[in-house]
Biopython code that builds the backbone (N, CA, C, O; Angstrom):
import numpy as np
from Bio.PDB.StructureBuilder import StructureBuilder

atoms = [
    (1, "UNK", "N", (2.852, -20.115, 3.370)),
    (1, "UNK", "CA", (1.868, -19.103, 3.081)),
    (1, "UNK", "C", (1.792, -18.918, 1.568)),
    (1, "UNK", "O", (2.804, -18.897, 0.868)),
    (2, "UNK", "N", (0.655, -18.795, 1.128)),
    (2, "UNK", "CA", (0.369, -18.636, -0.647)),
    (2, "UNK", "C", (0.543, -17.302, -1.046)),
    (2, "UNK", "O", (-0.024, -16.345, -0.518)),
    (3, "UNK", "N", (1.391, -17.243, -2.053)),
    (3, "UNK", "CA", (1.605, -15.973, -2.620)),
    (3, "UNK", "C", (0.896, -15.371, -3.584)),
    (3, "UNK", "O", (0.652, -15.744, -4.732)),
    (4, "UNK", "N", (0.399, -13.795, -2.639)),
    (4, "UNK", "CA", (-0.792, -13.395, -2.881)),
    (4, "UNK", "C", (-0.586, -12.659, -4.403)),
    (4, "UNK", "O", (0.535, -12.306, -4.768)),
    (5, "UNK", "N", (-1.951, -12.443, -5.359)),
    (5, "UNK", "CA", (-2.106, -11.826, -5.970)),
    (5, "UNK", "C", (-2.038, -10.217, -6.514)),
    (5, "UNK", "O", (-3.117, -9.642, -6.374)),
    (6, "UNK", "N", (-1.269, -9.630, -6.937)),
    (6, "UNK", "CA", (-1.355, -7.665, -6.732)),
    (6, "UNK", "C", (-1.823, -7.037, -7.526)),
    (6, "UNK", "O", (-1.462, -6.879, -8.692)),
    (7, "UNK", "N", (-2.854, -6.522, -6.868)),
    (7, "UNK", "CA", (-4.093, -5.640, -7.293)),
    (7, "UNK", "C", (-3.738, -3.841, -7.134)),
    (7, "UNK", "O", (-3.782, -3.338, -6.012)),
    (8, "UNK", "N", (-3.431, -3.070, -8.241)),
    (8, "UNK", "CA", (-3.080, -1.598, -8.085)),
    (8, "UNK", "C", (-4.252, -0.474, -8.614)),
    (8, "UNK", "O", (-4.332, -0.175, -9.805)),
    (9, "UNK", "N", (-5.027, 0.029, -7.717)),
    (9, "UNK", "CA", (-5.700, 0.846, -8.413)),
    (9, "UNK", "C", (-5.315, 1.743, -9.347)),
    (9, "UNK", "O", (-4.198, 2.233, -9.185)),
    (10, "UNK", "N", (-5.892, 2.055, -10.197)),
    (10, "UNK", "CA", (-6.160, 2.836, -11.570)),
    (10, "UNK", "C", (-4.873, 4.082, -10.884)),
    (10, "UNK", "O", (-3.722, 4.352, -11.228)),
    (11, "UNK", "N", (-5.890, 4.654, -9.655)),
    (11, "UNK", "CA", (-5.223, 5.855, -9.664)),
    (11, "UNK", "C", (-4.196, 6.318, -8.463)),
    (11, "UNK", "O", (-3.984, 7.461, -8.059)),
    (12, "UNK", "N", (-3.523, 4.858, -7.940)),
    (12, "UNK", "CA", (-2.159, 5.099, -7.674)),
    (12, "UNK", "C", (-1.239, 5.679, -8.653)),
    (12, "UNK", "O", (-0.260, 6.396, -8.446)),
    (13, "UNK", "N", (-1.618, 5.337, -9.520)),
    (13, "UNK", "CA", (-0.099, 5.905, -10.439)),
    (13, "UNK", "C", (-0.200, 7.318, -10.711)),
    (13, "UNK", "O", (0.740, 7.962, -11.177)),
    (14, "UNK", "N", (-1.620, 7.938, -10.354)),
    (14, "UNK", "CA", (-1.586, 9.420, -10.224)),
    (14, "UNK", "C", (-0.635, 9.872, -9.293)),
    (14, "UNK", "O", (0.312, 10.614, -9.553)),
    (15, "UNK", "N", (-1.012, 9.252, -7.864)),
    (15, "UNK", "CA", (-0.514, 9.397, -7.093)),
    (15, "UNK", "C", (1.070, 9.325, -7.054)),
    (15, "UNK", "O", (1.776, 10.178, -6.516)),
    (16, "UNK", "N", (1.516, 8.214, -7.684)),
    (16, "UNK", "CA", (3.059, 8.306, -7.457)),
    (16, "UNK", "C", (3.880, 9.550, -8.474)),
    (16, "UNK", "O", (5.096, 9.728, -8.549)),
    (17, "UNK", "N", (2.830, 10.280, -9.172)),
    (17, "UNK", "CA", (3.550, 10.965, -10.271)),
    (17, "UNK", "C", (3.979, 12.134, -9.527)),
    (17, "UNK", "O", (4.939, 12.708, -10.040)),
    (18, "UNK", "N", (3.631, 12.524, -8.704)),
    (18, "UNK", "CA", (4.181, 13.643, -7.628)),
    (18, "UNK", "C", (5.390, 13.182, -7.014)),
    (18, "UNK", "O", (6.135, 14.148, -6.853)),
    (19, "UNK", "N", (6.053, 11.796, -6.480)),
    (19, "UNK", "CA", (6.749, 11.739, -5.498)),
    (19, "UNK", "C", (8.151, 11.680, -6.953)),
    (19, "UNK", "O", (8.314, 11.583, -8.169)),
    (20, "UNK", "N", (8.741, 11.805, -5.835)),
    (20, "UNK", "CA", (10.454, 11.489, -6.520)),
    (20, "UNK", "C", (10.711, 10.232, -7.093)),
    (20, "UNK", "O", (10.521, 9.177, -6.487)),
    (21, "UNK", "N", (11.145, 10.312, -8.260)),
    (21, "UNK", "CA", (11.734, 9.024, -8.615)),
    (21, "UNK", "C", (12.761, 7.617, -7.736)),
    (21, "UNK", "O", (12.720, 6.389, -7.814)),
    (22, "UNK", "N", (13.497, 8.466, -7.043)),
    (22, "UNK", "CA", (14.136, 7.740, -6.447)),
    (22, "UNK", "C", (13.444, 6.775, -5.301)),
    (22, "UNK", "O", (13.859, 5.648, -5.030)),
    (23, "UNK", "N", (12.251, 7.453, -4.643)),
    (23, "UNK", "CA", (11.693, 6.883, -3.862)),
    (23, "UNK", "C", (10.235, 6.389, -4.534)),
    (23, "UNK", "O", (9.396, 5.914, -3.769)),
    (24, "UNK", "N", (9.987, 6.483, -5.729)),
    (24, "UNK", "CA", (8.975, 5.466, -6.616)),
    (24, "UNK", "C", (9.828, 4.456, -6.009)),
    (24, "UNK", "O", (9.552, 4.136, -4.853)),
    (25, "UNK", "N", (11.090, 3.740, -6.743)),
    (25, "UNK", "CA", (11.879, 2.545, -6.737)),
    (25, "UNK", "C", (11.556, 1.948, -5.389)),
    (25, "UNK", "O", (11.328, 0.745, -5.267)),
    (26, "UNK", "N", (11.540, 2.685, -4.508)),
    (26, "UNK", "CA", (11.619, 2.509, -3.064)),
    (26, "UNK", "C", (10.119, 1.440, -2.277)),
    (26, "UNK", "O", (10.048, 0.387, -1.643)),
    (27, "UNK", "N", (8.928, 2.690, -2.902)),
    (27, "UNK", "CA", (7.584, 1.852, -2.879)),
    (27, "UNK", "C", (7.289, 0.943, -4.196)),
    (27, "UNK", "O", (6.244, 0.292, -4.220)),
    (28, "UNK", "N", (7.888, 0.908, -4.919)),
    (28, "UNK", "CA", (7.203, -0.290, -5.774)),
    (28, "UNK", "C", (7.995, -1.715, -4.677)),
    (28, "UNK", "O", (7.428, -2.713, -4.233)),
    (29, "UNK", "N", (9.026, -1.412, -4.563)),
    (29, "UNK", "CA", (9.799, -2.671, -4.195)),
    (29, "UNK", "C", (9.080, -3.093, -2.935)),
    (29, "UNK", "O", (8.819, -4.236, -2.558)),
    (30, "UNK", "N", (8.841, -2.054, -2.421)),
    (30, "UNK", "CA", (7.570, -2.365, -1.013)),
    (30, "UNK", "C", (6.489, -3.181, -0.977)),
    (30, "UNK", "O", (6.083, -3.953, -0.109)),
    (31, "UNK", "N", (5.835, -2.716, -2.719)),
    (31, "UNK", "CA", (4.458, -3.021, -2.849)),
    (31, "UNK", "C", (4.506, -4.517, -3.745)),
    (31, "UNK", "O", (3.550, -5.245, -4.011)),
    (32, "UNK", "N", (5.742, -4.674, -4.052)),
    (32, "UNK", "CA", (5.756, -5.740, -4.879)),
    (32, "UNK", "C", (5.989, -6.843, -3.449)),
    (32, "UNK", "O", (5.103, -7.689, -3.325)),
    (33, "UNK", "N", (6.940, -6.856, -2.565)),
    (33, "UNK", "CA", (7.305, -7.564, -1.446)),
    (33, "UNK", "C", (5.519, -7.974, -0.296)),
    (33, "UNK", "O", (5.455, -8.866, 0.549)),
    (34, "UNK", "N", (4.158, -6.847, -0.737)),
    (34, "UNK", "CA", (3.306, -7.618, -0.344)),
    (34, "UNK", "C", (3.048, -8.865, -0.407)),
    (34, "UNK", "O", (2.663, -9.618, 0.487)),
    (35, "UNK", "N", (3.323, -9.120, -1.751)),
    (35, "UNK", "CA", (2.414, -10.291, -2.748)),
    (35, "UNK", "C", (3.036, -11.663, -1.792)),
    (35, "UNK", "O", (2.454, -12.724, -2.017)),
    (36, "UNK", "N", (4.403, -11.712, -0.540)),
    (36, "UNK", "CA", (4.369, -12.220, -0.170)),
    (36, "UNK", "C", (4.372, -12.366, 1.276)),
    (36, "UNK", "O", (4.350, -13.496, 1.762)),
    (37, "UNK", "N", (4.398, -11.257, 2.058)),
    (37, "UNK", "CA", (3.963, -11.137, 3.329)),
    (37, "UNK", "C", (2.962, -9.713, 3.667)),
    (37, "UNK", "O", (3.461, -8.663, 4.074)),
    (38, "UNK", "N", (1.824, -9.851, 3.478)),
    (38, "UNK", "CA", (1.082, -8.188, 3.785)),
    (38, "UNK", "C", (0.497, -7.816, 4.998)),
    (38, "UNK", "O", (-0.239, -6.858, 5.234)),
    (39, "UNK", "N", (0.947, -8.757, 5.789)),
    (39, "UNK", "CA", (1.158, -8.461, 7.269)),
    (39, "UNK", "C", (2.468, -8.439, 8.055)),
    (39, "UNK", "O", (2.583, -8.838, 9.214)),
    (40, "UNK", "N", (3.594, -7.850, 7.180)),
    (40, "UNK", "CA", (5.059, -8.053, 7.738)),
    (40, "UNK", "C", (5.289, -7.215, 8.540)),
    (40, "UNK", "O", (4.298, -6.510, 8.731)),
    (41, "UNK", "N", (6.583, -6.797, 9.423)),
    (41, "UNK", "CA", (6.438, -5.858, 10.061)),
    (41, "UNK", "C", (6.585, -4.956, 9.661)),
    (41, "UNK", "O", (7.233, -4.640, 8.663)),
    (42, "UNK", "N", (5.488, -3.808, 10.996)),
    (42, "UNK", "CA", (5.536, -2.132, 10.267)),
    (42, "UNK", "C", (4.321, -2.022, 9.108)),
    (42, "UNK", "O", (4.139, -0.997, 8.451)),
    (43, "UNK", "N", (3.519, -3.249, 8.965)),
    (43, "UNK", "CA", (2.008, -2.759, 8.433)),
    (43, "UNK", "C", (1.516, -2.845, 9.414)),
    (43, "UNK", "O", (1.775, -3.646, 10.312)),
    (44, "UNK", "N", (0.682, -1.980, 9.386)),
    (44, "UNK", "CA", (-0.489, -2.188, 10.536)),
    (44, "UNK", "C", (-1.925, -1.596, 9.966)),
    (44, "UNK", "O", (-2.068, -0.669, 9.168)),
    (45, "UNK", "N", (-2.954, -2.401, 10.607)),
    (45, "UNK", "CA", (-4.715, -1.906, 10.128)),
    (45, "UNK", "C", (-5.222, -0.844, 10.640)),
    (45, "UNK", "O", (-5.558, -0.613, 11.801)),
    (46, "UNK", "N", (-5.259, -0.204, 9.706)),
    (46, "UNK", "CA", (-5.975, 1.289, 9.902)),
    (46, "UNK", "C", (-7.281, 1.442, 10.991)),
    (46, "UNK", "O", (-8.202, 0.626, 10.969)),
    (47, "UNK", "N", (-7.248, 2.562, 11.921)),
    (47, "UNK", "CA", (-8.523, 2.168, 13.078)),
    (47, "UNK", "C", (-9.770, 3.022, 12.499)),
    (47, "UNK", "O", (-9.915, 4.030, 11.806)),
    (48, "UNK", "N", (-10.237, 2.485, 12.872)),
    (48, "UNK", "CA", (-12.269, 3.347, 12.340)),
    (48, "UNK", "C", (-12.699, 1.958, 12.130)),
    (48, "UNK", "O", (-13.757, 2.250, 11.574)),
    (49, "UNK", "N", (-12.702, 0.814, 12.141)),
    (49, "UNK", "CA", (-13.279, -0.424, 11.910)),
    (49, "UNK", "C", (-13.085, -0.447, 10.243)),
    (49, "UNK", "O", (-13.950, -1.090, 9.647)),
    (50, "UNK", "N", (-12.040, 0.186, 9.424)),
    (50, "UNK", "CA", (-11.809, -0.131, 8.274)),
    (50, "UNK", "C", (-10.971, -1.215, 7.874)),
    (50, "UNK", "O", (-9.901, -1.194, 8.482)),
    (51, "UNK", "N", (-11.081, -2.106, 7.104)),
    (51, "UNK", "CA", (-10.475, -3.072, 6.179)),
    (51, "UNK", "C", (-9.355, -2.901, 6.237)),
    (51, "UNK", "O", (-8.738, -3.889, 6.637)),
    (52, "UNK", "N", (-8.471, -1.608, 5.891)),
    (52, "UNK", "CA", (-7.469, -1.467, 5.144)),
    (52, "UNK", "C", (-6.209, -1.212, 6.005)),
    (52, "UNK", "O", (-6.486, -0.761, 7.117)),
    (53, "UNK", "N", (-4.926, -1.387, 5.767)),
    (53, "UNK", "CA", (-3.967, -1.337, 6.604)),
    (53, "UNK", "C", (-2.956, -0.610, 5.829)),
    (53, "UNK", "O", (-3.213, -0.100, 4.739)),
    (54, "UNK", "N", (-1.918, -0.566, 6.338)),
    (54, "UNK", "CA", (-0.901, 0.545, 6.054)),
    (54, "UNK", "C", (0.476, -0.073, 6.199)),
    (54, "UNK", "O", (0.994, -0.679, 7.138)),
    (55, "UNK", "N", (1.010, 0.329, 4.741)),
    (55, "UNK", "CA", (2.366, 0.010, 5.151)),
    (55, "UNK", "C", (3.623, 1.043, 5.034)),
    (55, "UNK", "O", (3.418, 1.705, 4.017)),
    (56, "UNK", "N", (4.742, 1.421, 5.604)),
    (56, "UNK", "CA", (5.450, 2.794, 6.149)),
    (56, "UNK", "C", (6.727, 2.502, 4.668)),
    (56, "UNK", "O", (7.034, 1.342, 4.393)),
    (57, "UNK", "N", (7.116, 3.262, 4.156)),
    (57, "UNK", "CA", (8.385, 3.205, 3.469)),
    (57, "UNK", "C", (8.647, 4.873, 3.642)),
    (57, "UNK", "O", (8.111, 5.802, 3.038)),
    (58, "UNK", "N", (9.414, 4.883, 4.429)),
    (58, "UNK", "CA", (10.234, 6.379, 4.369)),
    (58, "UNK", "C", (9.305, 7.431, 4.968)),
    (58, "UNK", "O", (9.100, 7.473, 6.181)),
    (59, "UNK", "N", (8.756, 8.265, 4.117)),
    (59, "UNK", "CA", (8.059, 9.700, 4.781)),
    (59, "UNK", "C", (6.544, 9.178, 4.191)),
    (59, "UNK", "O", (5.548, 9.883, 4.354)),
    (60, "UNK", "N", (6.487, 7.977, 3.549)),
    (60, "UNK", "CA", (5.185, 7.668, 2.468)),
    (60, "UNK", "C", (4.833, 6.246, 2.931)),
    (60, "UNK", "O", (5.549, 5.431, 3.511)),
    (61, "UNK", "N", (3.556, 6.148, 2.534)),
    (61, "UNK", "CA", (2.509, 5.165, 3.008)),
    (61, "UNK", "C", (1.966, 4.627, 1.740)),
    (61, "UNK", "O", (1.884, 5.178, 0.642)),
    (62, "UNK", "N", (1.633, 3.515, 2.089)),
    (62, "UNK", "CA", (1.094, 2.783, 1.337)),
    (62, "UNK", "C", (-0.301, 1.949, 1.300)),
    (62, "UNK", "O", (-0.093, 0.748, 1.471)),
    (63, "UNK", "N", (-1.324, 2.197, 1.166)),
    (63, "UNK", "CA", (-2.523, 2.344, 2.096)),
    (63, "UNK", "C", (-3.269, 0.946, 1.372)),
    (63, "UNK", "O", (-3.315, 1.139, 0.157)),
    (64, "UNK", "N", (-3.692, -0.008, 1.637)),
    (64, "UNK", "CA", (-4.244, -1.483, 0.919)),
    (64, "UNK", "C", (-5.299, -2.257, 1.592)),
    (64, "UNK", "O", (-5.816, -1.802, 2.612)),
    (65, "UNK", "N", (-5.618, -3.254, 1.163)),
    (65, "UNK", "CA", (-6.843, -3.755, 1.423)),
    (65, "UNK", "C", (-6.221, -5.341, 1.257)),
    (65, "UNK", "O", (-5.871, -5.624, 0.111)),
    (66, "UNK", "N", (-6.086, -6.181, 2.083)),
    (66, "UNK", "CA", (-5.806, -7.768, 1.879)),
    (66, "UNK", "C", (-7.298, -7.982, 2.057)),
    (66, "UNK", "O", (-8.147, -7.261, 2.581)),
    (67, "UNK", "N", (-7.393, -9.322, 1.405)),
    (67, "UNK", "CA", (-8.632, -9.591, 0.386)),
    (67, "UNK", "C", (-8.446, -11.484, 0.830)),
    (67, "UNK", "O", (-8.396, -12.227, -0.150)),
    (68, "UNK", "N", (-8.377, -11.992, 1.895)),
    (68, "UNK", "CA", (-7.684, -13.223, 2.570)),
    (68, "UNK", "C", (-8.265, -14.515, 1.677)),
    (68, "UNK", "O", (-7.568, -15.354, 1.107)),
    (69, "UNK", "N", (-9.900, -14.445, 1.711)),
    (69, "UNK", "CA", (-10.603, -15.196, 0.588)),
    (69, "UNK", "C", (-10.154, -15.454, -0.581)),
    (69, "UNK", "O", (-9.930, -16.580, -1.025)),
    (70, "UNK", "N", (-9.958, -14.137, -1.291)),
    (70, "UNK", "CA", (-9.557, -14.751, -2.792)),
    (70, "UNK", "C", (-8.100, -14.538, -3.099)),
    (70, "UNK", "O", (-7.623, -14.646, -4.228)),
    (71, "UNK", "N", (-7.232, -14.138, -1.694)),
    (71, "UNK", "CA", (-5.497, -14.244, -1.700)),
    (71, "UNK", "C", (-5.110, -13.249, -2.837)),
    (71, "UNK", "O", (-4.405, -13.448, -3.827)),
    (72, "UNK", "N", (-5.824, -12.016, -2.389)),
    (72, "UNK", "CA", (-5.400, -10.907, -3.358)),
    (72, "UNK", "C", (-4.861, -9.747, -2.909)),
    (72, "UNK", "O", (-5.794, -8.968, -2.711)),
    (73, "UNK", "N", (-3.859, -9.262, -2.659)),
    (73, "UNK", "CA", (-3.445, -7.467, -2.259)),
    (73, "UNK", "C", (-3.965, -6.375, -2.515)),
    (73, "UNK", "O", (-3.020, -5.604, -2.348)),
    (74, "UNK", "N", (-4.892, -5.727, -2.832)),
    (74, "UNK", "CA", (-5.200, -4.450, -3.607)),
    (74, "UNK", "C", (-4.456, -2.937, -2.975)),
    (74, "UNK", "O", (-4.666, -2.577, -1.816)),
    (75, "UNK", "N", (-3.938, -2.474, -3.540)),
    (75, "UNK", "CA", (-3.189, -1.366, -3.058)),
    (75, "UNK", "C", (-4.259, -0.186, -3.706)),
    (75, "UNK", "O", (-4.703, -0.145, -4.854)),
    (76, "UNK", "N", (-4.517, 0.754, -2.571)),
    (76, "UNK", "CA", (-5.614, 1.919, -2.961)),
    (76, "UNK", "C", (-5.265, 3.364, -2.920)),
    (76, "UNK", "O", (-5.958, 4.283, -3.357)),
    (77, "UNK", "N", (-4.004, 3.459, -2.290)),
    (77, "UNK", "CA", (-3.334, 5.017, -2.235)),
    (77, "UNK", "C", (-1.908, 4.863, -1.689)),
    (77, "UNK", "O", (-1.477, 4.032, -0.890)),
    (78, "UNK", "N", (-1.440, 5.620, -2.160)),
    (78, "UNK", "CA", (0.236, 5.581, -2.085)),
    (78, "UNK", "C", (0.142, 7.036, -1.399)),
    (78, "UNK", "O", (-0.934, 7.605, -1.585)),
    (79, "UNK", "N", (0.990, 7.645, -0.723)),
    (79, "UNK", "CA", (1.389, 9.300, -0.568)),
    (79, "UNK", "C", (2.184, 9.774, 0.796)),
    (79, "UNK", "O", (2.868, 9.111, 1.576)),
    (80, "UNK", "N", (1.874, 11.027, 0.790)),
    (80, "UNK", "CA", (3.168, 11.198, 1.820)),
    (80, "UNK", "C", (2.135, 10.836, 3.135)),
    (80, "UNK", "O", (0.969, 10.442, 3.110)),
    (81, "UNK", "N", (3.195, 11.182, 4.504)),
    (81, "UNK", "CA", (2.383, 10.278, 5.433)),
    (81, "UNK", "C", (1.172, 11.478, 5.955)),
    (81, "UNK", "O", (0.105, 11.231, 6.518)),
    (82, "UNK", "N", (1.641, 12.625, 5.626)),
    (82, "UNK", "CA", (0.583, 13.804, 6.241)),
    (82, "UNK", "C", (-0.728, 13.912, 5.535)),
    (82, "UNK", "O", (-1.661, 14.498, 6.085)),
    (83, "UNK", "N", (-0.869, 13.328, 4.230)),
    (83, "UNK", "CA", (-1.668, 13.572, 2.910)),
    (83, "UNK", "C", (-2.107, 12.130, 3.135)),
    (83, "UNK", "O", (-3.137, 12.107, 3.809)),
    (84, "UNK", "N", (-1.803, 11.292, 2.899)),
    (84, "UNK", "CA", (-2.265, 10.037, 2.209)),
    (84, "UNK", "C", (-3.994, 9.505, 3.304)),
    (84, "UNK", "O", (-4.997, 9.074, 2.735)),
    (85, "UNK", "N", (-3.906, 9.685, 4.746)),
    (85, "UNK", "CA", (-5.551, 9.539, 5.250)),
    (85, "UNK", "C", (-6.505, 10.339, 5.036)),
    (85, "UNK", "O", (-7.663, 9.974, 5.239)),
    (86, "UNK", "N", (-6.134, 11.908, 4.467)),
    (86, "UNK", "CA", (-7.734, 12.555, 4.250)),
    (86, "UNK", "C", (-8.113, 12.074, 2.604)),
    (86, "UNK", "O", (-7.540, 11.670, 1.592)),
    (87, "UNK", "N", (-9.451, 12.410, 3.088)),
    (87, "UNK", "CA", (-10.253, 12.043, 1.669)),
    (87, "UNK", "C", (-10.067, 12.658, 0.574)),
    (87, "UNK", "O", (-9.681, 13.777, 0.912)),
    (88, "UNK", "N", (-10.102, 12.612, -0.376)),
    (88, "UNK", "CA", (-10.146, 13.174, -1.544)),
    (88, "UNK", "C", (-10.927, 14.362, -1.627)),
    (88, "UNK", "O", (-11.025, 14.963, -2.698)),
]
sb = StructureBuilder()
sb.init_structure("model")
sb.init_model(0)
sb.init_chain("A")
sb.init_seg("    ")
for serial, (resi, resn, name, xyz) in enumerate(atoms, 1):
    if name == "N":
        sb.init_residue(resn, " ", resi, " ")
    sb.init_atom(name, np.array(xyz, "f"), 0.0, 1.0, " ", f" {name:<3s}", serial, name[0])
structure = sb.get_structure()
C-alpha cells in the first residue's frame, strides 16, 4: 500500500489548543500513523453519505477525509468525542 500524503487543516491547531498536552502527543502520533493505514482499525466513515471518517484516540476524535485518487489524508477536526460532529 502507498504511503499516503498528510494534509492538516489551518484550523486543527485551533482546535488542539484546548486539549491537554499530554494527549496532543497522543493524536499527533495517531494522525501521523494515517499517512500509512487510514482505514486501520477503529476508523470508521461517518454516516449521512459523507466522505469523511473518523478515527477514536481516547475521549477525542479525529475527523478526515482520504482523498484515494491523489493518495492524500486531509485531517479536518480534531476534538472531544461529544463536540467534535456539531457544526461550527
Amino acid at each position: 500500500m502507498a504511503r499516503y500524503e498528510l494534509r492538516v487543516k489551518p484550523s486543527v491547531a485551533k482546535d488542539l489548543r484546548g486539549i491537554p498536552q499530554a494527549d496532543v502527543r497522543s493524536i499527533l502520533e495517531r494522525i501521523e500513523a494515517l499517512r500509512d493505514d487510514p482505514r486501520a482499525a477503529g476508523c470508521e466513515k461517518l454516516a449521512g453519505g459523507s466522505e469523511l471518517y473518523r478515527a477514536r484516540q481516547g475521549v477525542y476524535r479525529i475527523v478526515y477525509a482520504i482523498l484515494d485518487a491523489q493518495v492524500i489524508v486531509e485531517v479536518v477536526r480534531v476534538g472531544h468525542r461529544g463536540e467534535v460532529y456539531r457544526s461550527r
